[in-house]
N, CA, C and O atoms as CSV, one atom per row, in Angstrom:
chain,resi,resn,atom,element,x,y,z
A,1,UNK,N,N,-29.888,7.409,-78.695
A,1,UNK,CA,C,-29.544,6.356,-79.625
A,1,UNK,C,C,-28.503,5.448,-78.984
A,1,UNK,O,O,-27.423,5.878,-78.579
A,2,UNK,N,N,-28.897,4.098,-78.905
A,2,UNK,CA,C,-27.980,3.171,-78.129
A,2,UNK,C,C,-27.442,2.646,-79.309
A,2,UNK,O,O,-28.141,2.519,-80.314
A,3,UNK,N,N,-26.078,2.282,-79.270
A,3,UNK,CA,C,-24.801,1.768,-80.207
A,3,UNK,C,C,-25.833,0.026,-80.452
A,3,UNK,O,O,-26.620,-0.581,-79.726
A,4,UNK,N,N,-25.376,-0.179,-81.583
A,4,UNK,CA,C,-26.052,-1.486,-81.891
A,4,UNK,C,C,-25.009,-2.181,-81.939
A,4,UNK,O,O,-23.881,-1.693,-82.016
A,5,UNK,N,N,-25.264,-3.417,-81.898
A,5,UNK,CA,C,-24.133,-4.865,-81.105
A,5,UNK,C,C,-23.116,-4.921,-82.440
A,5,UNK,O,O,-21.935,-5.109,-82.147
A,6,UNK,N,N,-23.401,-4.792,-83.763
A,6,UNK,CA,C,-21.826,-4.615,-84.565
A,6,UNK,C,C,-21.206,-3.178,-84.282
A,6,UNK,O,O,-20.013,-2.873,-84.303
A,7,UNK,N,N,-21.868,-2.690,-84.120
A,7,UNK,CA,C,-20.851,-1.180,-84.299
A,7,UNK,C,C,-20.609,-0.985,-82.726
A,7,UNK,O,O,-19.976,0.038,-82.464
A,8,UNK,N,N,-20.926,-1.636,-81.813
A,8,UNK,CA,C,-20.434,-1.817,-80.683
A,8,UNK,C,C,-19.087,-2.853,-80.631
A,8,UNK,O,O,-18.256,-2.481,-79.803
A,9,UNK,N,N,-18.769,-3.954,-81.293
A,9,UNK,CA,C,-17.871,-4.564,-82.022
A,9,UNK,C,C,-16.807,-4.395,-82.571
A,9,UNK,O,O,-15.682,-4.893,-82.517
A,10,UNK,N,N,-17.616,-3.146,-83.444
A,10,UNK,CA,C,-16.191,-2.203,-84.217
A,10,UNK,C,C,-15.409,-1.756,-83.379
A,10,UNK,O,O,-14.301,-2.211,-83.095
A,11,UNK,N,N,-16.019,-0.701,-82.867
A,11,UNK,CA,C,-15.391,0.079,-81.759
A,11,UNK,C,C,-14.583,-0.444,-80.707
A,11,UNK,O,O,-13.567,0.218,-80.498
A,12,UNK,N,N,-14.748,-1.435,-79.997
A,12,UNK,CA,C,-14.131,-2.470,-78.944
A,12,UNK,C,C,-13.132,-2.494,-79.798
A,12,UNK,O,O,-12.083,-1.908,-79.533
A,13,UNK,N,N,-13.323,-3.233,-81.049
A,13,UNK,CA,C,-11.805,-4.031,-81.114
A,13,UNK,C,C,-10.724,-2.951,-81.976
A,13,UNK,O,O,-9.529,-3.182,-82.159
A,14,UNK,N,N,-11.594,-1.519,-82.524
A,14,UNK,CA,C,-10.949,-0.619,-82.964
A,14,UNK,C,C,-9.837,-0.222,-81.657
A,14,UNK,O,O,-8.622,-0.401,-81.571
A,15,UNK,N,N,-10.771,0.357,-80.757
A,15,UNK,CA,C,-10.374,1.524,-79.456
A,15,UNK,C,C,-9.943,0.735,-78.603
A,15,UNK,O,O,-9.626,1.403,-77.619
A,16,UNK,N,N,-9.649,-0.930,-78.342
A,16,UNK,CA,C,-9.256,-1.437,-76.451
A,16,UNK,C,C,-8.022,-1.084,-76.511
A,16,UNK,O,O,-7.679,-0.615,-75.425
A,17,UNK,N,N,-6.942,-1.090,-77.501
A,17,UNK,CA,C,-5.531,-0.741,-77.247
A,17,UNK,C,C,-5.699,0.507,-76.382
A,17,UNK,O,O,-5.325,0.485,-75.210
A,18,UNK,N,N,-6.324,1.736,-76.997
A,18,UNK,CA,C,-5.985,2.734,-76.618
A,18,UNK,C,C,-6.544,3.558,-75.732
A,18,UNK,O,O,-6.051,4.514,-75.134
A,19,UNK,N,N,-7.987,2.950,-75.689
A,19,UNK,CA,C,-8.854,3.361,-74.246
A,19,UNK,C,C,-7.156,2.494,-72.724
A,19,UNK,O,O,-6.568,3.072,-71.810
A,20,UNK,N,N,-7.063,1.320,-73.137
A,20,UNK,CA,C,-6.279,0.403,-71.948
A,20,UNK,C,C,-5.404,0.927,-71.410
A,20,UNK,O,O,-5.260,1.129,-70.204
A,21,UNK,N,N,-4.044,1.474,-73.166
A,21,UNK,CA,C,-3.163,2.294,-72.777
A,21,UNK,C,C,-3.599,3.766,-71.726
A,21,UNK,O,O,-2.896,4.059,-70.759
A,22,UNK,N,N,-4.836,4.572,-72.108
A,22,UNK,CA,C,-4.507,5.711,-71.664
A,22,UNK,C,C,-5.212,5.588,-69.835
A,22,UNK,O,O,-5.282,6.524,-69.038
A,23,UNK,N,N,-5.561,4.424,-69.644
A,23,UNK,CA,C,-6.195,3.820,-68.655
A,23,UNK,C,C,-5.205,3.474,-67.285
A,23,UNK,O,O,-5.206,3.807,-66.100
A,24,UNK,N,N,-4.307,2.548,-68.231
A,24,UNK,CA,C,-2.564,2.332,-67.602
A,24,UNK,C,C,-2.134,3.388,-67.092
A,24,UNK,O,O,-1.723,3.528,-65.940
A,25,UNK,N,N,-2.233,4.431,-68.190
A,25,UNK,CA,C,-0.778,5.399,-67.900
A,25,UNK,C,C,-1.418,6.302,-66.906
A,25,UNK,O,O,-0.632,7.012,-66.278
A,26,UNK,N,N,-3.192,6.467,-66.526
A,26,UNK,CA,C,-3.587,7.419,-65.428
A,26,UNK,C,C,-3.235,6.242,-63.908
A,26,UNK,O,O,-2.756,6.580,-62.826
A,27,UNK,N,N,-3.520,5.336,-64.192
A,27,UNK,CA,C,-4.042,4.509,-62.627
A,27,UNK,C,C,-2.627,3.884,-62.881
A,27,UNK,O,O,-2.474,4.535,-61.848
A,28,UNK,N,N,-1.667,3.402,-63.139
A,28,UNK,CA,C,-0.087,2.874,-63.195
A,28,UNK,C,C,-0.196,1.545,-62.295
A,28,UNK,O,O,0.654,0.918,-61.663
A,29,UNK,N,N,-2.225,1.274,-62.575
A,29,UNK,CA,C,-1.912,-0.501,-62.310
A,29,UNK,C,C,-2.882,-1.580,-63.237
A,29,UNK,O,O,-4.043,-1.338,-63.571
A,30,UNK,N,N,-2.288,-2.548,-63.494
A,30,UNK,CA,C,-3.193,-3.390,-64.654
A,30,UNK,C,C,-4.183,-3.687,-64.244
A,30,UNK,O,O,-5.062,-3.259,-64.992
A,31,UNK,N,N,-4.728,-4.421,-63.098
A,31,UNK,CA,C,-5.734,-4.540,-63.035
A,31,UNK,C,C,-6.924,-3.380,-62.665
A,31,UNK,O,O,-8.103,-3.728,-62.734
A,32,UNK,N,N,-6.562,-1.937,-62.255
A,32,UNK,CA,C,-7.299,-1.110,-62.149
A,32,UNK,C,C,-7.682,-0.552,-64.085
A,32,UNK,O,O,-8.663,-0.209,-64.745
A,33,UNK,N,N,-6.610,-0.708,-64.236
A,33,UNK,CA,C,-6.721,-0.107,-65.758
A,33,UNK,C,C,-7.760,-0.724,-66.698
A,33,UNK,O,O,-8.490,-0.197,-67.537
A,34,UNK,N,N,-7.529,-2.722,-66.091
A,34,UNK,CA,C,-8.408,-3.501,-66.979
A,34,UNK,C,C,-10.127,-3.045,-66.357
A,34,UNK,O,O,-11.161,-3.442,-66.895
A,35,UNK,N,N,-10.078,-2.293,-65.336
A,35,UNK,CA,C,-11.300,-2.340,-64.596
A,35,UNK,C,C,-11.717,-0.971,-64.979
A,35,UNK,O,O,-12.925,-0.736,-64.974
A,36,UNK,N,N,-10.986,-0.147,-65.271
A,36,UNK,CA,C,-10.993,1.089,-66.158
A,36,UNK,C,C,-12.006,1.004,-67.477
A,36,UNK,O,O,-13.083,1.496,-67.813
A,37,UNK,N,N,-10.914,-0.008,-68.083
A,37,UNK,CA,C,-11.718,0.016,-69.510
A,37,UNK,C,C,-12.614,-0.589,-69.699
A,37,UNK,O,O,-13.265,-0.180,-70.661
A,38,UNK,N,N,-13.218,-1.912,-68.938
A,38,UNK,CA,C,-14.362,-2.361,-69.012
A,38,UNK,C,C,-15.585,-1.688,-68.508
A,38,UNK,O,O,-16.740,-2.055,-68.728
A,39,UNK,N,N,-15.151,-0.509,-67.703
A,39,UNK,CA,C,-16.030,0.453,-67.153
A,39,UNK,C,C,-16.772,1.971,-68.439
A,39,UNK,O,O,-17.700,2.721,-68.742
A,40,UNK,N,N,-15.486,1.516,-68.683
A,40,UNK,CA,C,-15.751,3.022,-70.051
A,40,UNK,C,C,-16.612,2.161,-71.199
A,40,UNK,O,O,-17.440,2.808,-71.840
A,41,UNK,N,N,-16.479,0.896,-71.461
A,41,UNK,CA,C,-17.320,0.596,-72.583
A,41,UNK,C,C,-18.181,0.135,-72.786
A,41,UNK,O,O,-18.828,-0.072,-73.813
A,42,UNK,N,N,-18.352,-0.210,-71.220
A,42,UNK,CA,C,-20.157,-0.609,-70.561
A,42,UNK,C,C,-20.764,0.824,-70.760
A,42,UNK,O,O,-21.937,0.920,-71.122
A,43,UNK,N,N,-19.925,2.050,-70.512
A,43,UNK,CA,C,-20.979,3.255,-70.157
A,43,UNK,C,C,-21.119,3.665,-71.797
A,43,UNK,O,O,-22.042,4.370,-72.204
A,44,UNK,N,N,-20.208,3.190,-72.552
A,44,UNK,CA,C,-20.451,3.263,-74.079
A,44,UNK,C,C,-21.485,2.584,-74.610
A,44,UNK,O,O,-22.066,3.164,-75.528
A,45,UNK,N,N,-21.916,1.429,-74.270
A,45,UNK,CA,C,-22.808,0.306,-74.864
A,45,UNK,C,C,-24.077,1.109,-73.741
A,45,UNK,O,O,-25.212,0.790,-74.093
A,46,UNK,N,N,-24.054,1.949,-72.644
A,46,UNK,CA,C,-25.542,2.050,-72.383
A,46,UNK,C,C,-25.415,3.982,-72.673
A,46,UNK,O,O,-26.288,4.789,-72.352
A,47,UNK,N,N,-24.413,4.230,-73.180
A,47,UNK,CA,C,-24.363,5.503,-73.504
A,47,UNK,C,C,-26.162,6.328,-74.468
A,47,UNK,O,O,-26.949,5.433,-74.778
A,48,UNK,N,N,-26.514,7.387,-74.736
A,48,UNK,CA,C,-27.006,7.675,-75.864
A,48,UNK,C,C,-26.746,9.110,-76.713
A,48,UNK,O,O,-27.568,9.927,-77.128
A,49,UNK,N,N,-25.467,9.093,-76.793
A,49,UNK,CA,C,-24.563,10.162,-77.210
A,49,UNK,C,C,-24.719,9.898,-78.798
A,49,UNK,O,O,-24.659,8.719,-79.147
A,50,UNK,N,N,-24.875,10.690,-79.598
A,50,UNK,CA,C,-24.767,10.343,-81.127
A,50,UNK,C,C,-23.848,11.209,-81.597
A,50,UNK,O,O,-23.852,12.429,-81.760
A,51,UNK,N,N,-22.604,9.863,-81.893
A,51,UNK,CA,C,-21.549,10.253,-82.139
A,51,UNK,C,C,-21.091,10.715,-83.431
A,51,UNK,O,O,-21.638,10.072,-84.327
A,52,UNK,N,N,-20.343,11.535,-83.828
A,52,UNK,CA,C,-20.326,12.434,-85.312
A,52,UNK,C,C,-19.653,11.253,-85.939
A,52,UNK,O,O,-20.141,10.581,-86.847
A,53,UNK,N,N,-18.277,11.026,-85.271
A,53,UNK,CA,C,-17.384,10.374,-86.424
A,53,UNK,C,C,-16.560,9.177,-85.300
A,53,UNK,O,O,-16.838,8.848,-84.147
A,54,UNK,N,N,-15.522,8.766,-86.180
A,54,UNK,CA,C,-14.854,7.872,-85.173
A,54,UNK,C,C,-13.938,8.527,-84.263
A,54,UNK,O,O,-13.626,7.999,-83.196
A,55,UNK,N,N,-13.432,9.803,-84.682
A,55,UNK,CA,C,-12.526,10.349,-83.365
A,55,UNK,C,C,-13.622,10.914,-82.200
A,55,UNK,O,O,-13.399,10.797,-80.995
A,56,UNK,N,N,-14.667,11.456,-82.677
A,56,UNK,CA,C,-16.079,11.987,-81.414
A,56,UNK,C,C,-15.743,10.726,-80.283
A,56,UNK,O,O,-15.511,11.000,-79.106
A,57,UNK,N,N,-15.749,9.326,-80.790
A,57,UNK,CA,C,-16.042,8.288,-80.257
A,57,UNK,C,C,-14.637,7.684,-79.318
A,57,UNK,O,O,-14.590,6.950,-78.332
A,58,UNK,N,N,-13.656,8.303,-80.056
A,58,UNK,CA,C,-12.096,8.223,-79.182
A,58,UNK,C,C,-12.050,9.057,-78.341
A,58,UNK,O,O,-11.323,8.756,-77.395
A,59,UNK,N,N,-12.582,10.101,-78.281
A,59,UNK,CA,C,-12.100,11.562,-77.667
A,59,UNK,C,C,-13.291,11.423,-76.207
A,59,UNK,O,O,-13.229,11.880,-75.065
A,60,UNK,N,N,-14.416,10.493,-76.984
A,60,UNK,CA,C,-15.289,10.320,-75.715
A,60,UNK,C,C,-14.622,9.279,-74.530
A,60,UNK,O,O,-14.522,9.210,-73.305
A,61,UNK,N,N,-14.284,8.607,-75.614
A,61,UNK,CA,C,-13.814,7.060,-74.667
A,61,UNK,C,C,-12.972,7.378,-73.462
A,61,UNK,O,O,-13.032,6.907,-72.327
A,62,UNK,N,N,-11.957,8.532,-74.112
A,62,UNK,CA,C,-10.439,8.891,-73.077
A,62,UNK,C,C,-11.223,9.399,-72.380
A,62,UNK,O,O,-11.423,8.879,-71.282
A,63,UNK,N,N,-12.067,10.787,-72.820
A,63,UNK,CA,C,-12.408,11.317,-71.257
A,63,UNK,C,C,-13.236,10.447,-70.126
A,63,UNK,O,O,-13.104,10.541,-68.905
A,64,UNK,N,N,-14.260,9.443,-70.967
A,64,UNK,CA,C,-14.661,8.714,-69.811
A,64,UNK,C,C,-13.632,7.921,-69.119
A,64,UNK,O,O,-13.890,7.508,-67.988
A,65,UNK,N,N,-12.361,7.628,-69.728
A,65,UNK,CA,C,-11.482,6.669,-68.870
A,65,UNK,C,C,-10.650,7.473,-67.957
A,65,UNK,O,O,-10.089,6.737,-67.145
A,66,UNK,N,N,-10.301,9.016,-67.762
A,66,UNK,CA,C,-9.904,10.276,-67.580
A,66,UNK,C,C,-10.919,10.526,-65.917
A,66,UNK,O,O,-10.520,11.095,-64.901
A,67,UNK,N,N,-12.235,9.896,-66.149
A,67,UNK,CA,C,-13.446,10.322,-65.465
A,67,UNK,C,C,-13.411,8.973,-64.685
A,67,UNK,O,O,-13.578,9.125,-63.475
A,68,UNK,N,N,-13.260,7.881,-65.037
A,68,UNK,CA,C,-13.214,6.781,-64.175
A,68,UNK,C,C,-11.937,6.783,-63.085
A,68,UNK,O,O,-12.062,6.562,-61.881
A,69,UNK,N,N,-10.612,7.100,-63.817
A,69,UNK,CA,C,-10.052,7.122,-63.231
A,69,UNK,C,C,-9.630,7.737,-61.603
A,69,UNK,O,O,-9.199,7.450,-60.487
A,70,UNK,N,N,-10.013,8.531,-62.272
A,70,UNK,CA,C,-10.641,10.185,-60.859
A,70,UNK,C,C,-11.532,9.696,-60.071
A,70,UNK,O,O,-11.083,9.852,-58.935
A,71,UNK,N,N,-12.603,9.162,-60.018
A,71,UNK,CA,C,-13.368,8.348,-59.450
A,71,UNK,C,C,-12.513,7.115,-58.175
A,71,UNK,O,O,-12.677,6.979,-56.963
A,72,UNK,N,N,-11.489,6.313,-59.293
A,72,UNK,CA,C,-11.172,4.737,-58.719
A,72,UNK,C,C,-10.363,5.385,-57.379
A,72,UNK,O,O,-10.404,4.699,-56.357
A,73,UNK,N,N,-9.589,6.745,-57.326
A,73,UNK,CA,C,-8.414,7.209,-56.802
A,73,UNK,C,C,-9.339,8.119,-55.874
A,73,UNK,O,O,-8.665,8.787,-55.091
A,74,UNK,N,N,-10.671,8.304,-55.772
A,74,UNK,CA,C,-11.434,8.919,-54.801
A,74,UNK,C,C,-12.221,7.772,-53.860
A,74,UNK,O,O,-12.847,8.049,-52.837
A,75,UNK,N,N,-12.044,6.317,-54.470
A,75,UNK,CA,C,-12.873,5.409,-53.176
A,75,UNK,C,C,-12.161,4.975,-52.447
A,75,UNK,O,O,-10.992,4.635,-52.632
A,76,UNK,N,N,-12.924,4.924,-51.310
A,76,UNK,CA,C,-12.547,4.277,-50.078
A,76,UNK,C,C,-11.530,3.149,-49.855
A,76,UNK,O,O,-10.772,2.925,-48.911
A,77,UNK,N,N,-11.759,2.468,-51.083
A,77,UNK,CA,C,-11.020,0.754,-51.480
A,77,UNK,C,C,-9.994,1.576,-51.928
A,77,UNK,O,O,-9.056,0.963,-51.418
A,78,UNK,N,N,-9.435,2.592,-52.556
A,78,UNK,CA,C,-8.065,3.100,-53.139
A,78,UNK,C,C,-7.378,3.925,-51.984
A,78,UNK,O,O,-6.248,4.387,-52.149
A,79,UNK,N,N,-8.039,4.090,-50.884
A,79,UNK,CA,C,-7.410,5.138,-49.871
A,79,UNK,C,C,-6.708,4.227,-49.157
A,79,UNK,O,O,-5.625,4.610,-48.716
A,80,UNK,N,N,-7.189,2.678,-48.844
A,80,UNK,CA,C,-6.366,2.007,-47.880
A,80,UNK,C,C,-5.171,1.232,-48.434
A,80,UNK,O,O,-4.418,0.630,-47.670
């Protein structure tokens, strides 16, 4: 089940504070963080997870930003 374009809406403007914040506080730089969260809510909008409630949907968001992060700090472009 793919998120449909309002409740994809909701969610954005519910969750960007706090997907961003917890994005910041792993990578401790803005523009990785902003590259963080636009990464977590693309994989949300092509996600097909059917989510219970609105915290299922917070608790997913962090770990994917948790999972990106780990990723940004394993490429090649972050080693130099």
């Amino acid at each position: 089940m793919f998120v449909d374009s309002s409740e994809f809406n909701r969610i954005v403007e519910k969750y960007t504070d706090v997907v961003f914040r917890s994005a910041l506080s792993f990578c401790k730089s803005k523009s990785d963080a902003e590259d963080v969260t636009q990464n977590a809510f693309i994989k949300l909008l092509t996600s097909e997870v059917n989510f219970e409630n609105d915290d299922h949907i917070r608790k997913w968001l962090i770990r994917i930003v948790i999972n990106e992060c780990k990723s940004l700090w394993r490429s090649p472009w972050q080693k130099k």
